[in-house]
C-alpha positions in Angstrom: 20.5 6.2 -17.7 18.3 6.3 -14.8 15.4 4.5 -14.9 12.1 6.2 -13.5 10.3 4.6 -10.3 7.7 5.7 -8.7 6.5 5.5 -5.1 4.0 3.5 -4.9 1.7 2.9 -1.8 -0.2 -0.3 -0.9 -3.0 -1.1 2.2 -3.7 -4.2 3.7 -7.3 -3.9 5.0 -9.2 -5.4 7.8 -12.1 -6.8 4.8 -13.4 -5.6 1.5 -16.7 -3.6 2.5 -17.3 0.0 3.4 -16.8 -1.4 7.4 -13.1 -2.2 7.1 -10.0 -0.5 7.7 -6.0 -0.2 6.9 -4.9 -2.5 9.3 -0.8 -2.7 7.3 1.0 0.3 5.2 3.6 0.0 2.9 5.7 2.3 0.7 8.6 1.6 -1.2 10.1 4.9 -2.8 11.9 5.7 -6.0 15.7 4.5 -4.0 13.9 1.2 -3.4 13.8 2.4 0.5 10.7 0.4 1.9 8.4 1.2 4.9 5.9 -1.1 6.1 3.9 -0.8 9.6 1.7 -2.8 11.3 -1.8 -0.6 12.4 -3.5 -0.7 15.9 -7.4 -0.7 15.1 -9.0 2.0 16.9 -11.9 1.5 19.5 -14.6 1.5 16.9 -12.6 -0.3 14.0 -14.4 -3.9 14.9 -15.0 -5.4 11.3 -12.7 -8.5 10.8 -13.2 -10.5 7.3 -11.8 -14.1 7.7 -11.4 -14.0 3.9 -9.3 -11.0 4.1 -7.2 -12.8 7.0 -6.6 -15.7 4.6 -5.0 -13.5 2.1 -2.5 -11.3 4.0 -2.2 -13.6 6.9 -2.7 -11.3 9.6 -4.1 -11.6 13.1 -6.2 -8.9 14.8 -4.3 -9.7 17.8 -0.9 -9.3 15.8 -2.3 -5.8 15.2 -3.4 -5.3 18.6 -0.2 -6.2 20.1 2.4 -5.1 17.4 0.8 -2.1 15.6 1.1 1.3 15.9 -1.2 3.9 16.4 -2.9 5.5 13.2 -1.4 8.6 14.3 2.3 7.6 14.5 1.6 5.9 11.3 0.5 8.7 9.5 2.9 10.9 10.8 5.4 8.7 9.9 3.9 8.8 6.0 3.4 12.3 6.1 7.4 12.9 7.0 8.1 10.1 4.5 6.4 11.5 1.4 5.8 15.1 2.2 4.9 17.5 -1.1 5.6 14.2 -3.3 2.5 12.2 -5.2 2.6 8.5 -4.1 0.5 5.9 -6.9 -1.3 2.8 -5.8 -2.7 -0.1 -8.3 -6.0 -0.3 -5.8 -6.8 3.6 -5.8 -11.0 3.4 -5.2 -9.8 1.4 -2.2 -6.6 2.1 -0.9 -7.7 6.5 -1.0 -10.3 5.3 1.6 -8.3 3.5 3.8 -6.1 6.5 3.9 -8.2 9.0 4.8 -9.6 6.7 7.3 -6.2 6.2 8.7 -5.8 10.3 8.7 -8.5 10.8 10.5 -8.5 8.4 13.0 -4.8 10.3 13.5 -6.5 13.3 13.4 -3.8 14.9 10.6 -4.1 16.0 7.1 -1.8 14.4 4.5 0.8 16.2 3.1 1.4 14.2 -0.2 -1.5 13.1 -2.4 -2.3 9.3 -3.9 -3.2 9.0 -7.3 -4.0 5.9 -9.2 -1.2 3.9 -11.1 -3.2 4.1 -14.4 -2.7 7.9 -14.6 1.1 7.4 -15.4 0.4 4.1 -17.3 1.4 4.8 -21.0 -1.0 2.5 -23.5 2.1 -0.3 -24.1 2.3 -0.5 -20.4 -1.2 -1.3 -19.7 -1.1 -4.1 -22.4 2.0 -5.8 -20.9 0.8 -4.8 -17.3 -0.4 -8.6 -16.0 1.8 -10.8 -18.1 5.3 -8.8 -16.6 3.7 -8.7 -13.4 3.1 -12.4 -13.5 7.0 -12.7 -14.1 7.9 -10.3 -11.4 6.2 -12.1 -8.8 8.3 -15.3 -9.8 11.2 -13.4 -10.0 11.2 -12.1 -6.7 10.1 -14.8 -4.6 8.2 -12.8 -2.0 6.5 -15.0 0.4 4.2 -13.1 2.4 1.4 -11.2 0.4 1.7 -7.6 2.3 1.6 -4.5 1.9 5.5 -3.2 1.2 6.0 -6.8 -0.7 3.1 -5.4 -3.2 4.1 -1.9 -3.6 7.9 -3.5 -4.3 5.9 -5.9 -7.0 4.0 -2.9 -8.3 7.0 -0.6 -8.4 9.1 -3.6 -10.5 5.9 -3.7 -13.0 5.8 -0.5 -13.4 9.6 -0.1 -14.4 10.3 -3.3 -16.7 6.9 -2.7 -18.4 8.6 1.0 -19.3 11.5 -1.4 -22.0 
């Protein structure tokens, strides 16, 4: 019996007010495939939080001089998940740091985000932070970023199904 995983989406952002941007992407999809990428602020994208830095550990300059562009990122998600629906835990925040990063790429998205708790049945929900709490023991992930939470999220989301 197959279990069902969703794709689930996560953003790293460059702070937590309405000035910041996706500065990391990650998916991990219902094979377990993950993508992650690095993004290259644009021109105008100058809000940095220190406090955000401290919790996914990532330099501007690492963007700067590793990331890609928004639109080869986008265009890269859009190939990824076209026509499918892609969930995030954080979906006030993370559905604005997409369509920031889409139109700084200038593209439209070609699969749609929805919010976690709209596939969430009531059991779920109740066990939600205790199991998630165990998964992120379980899997050891060192670095808080974006693919390592959607994998966290996806694994949640499937032993919280039992």
């Amino acid at each position: 019996m197959t279990i069902y995983s969703p794709i689930i989406l996560d953003i790293e952002s460059s702070g937590f007010g309405s000035h910041s941007y996706p500065i990391e992407v990650g998916v991990i999809l219902e094979d377990k495939t993950k993508y992650c990428s690095l993004i290259k602020p644009e021109s105008n994208w100058v809000h940095w939080s220190e406090e955000a830095e401290k919790i996914h550990h990532i330099k501007r300059d690492s963007l700067i001089n590793n990331g890609k562009s928004p639109y080869d990122v986008a265009n890269h998600l859009n190939k990824l998940l076209k026509g499918k629906i892609v969930y995030s835990d954080g979906w006030v925040v993370d559905s604005t740091w997409l369509i920031r990063l889409f139109e700084a790429a200038q593209l439209e998205m070609t699969f749609s985000l929805s919010a976690i708790e709209m596939i969430l049945k009531e059991q779920q929900m109740r066990r939600w932070d205790d199991m998630k709490n165990v998964v992120i023991r379980e899997l050891k992930l060192d670095r808080h970023r974006a693919s390592n939470d959607a994998q966290i999220i996806q694994e949640t989301f499937t032993r919280t199904l039992n």
